[in-house]
N, C-alpha and C positions, 0 to 999 in steps of 0.2 A: 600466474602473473600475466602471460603472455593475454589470456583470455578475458582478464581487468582491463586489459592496455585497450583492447577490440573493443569491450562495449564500455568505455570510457570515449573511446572514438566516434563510438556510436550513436551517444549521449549528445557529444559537445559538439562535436565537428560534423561540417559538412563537406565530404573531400571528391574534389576535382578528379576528375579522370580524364585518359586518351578519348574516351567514348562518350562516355557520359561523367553525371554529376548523383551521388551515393549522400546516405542519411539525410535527406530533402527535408524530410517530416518528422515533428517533433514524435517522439516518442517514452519521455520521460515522464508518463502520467504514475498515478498514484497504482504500484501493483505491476507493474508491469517488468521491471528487473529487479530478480528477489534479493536482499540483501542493502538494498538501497530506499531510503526514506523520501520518496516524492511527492507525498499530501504538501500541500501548500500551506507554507506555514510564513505569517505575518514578522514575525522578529525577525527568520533567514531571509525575508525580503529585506525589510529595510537595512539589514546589515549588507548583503550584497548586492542591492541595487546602487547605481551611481549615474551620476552625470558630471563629464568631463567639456570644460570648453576647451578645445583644440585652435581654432584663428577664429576672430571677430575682426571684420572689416566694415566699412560702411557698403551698408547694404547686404552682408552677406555674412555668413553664423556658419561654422563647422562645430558640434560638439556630437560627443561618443555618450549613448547611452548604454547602460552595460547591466544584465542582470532581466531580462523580460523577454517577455513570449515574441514573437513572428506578429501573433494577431493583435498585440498592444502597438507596435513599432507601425502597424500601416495604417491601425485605427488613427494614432497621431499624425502622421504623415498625410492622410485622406482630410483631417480636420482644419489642418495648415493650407491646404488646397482649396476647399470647400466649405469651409462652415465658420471663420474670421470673418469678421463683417468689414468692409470698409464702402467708401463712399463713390458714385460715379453716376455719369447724366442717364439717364433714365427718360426725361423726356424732352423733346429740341421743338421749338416751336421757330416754324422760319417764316420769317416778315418779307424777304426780300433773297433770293440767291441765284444770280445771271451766270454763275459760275458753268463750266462744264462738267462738275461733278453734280450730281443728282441727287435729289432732295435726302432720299434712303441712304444712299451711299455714305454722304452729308455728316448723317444723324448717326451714321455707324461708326463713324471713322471718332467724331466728337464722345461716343459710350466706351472706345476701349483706352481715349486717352487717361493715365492713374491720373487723381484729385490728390496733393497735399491736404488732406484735412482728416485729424481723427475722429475714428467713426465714433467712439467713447462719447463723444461729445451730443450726439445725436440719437435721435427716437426714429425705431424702424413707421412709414409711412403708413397708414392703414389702410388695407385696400380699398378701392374705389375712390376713394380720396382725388380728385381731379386739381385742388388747389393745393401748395403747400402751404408748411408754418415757419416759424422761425427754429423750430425744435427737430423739424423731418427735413429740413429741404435748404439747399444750397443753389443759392442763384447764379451763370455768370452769364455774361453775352460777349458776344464774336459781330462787332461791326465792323468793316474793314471797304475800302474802295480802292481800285488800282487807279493809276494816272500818268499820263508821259512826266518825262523829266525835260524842263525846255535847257536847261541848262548841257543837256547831253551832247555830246559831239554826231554830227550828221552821220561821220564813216562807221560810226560802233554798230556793231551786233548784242554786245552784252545785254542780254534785259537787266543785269544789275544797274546797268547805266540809265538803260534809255526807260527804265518803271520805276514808280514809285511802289511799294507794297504789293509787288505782283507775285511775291509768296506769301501767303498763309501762315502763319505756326500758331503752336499753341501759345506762345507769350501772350496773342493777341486778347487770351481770350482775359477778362478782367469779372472779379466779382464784386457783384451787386447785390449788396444786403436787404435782405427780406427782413420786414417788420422791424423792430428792436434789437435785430444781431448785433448792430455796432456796439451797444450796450453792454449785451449778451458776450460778447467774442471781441475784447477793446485791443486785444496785442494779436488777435488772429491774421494770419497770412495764406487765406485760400487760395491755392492759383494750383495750376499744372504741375508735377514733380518734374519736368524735363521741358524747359522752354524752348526747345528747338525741334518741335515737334512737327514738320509739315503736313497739313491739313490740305490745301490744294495749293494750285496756280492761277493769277487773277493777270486778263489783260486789261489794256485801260478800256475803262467803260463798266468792265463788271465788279459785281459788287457782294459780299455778304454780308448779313444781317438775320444775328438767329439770337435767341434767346434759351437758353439752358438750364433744366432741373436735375438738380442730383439728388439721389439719394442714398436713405442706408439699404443696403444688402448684401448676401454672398455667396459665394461661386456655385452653389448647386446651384441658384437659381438663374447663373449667366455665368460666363466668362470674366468676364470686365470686370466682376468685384474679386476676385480671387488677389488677395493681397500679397501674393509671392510669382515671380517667373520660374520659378524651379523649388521644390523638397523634394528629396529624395533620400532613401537611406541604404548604402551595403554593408554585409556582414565585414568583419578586421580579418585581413587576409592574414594564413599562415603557413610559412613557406620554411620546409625543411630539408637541409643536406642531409643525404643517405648518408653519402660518405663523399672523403674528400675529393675536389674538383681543383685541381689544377692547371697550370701555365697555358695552352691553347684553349681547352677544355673549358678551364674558367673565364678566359672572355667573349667565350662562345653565348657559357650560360650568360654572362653579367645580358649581353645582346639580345636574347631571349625574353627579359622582365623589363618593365617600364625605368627608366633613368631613375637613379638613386637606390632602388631595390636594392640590387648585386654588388658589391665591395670588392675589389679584389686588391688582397695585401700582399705583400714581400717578406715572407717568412724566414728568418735566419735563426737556426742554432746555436745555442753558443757551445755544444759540446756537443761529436756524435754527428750522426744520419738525423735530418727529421722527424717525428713521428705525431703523425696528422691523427684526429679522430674529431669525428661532426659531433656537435654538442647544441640537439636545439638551436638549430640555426645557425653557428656561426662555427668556426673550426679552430681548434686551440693546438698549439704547436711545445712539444714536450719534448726534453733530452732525456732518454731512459738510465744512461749512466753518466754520470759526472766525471767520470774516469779514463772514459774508452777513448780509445784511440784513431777510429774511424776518420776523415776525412769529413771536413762541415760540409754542408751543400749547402751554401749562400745562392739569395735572390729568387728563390722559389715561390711564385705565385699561384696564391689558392682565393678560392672564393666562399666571402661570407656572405650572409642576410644581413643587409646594415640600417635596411628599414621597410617592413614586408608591406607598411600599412601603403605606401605608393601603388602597389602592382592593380593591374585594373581583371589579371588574371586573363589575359588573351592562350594561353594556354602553348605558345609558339615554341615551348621547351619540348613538347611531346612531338615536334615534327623530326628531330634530331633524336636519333638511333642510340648514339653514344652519351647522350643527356638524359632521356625520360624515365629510368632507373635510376638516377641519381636524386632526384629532389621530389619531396611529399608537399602537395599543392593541397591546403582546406580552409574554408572561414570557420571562425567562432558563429558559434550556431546564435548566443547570447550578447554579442556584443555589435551594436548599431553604430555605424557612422553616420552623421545626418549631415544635408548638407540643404541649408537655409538662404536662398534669393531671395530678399522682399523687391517688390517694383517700385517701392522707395515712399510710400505710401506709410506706413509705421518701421522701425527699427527691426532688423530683425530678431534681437531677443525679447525685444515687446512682442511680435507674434509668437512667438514660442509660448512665452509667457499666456497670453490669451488664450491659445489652442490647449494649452494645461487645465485652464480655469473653465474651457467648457467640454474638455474630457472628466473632467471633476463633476459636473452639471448633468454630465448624460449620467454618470455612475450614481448620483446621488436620483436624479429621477427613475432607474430603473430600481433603488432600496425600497422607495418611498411607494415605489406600485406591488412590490414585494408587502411591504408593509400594509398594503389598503384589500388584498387578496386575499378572502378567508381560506382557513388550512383547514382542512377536511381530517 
């Protein structure tokens, strides 16, 4: 049993150590622990694959995916980063900029601002393409000019007082429909997803004046299109009492794991001595005899796991001598927390969603070249 228990751990878990980090690498292939059925089998996926939404916020997606490989979790992960298409200036053509920022600068600052616009909507450009269409390309311009305020009082220092428009932002910048778009796009609202985006500083006298092309692309091929600030995925932490952990002891350990982890209750008997025993994470409190006559011991404080999935797993239990024998620190080898930023650009379970539909895309063009491959 003892030796089920090891390579069942071996299997699932990946456990934390003082020193290091044990079962890294999958090892559940077809053949490799006798007694157990690991060829990949289609029905046991779909019955134990899942996807759990955990918080949806605007802008921002937690769900637990559960039941798939390491190299399925980052392939998605990598797809959400790089390979979602959305929209952004690409090319700045400047009429006019007395600013002190610098034409390049200018043009770089205007490509990592995100575009409200879905990329859905639009055709990737073709290269060398030097004009766009109404179908690839998204127009805005940025004219602006600084100017005294005469109105200003003589003693101010404020340049909120004494300029007119001697900041920049993205509000300013405004789209201008190419070709037929208004037609094309009659309720669309292209503009910046963050209007208070500072661009530069203008004194009176200077002025900008640029005109901008956006188009479709994504993040391998730049930065600026990458439709998320953050995905990222860790394994579901799992944190077990050896044995019971008590009154100083327990809020030594609660101190040890991130806020909310650690629980510590007030255990009273109603009959008899306490008698503690860990149980998968939390500790249950039992009178052995109903009868006995012992002395209760009210207000005893012990410490459960009241919710492992918080811990970020800093490891600050193993520095304390009288704690790091007491609790089994490991993630679920199979089970993903993802944790979805969009830059506000599509919704975040729209790119979820999209990032599915072209993991789906790459799977079906690697069948389809499986397919065109004569078999010898």
């Amino acid at each position: 049993m003892a030796a089920k228990r090891g390579t069942d751990e071996m299997r699932d878990r990946v456990v934390l150590g003082e020193f290091g980090v044990r079962n890294v690498h999958t090892t559940d292939f077809p053949g490799n622990y006798p007694g157990y059925e690991d060829a990949w089998d289609q029905r046991r996926f779909e019955e134990e694959f899942r996807v759990d939404v955990i918080r949806e916020e605007e802008g921002a997606l937690e769900f637990d995916m559960v039941g798939i490989d390491a190299a399925i979790a980052n392939a998605f992960r990598r797809i959400l980063l790089a390979e979602v298409p959305t929209m952004a200036v690409e090319k700045v053509f400047v009429y006019n900029n007395t600013s002190i920022v610098q034409d390049e600068i200018l043009a770089h600052r205007l490509g990592l601002i995100p575009i409200r616009a879905d990329p859905r909507l639009f055709e990737y450009r073709n290269q060398g393409d030097e004009e766009g269409t109404e179908i690839d390309t998204l127009q805005f311009q940025l004219k602006i000019k600084c100017s005294r305020n005469p109105q200003a009082a003589k003693e101010s220092s404020d340049p909120n007082e004494l300029y007119f428009n001697h900041k920049v932002y993205s509000k300013h910048m405004t789209w201008v429909p190419l070709g037929n778009q208004t037609d094309l796009f009659p309720d669309a609202d292209f503009r910046p997803v963050h209007d208070d985006i500072l661009i530069a500083l203008l004194r009176p006298g200077q002025e900008i004046d640029v005109l901008m092309h956006c188009v479709k692309g994504i993040g391998k091929d730049h930065a600026k299109f990458s439709p998320v600030a953050t995905a990222s995925y860790r394994l579901l932490p799992d944190i077990t009492l050896l044995q019971p952990v008590e009154d100083e002891a327990a809020e030594m350990l609660q101190k040890c794991f991130s806020p909310g982890v650690i629980e510590i209750q007030n255990i009273k008997a109603k009959h008899g001595e306490d008698f503690l025993r860990p149980a998968r994470g939390y500790i249950q409190a039992l009178c052995l005899d109903s009868n006995c006559s012992r002395p209760v011991l009210s207000g005893k404080k012990v410490a459960r796991v009241a919710n492992a999935r918080l811990d970020t797993f800093s490891r600050e239990v193993f520095r304390h001598e009288g704690l790091k024998n007491l609790v089994h620190l490991a993630r679920v080898r199979n089970h993903y927390i993802f944790s979805v930023e969009s830059t506000g650009i599509l919704p975040p379970d729209v790119l979820v969603s999209e990032a599915i539909k072209i993991l789906m895309g790459k799977c079906q063009r690697f069948l389809n070249e499986l397919d065109s491959v004569p078999m010898e």
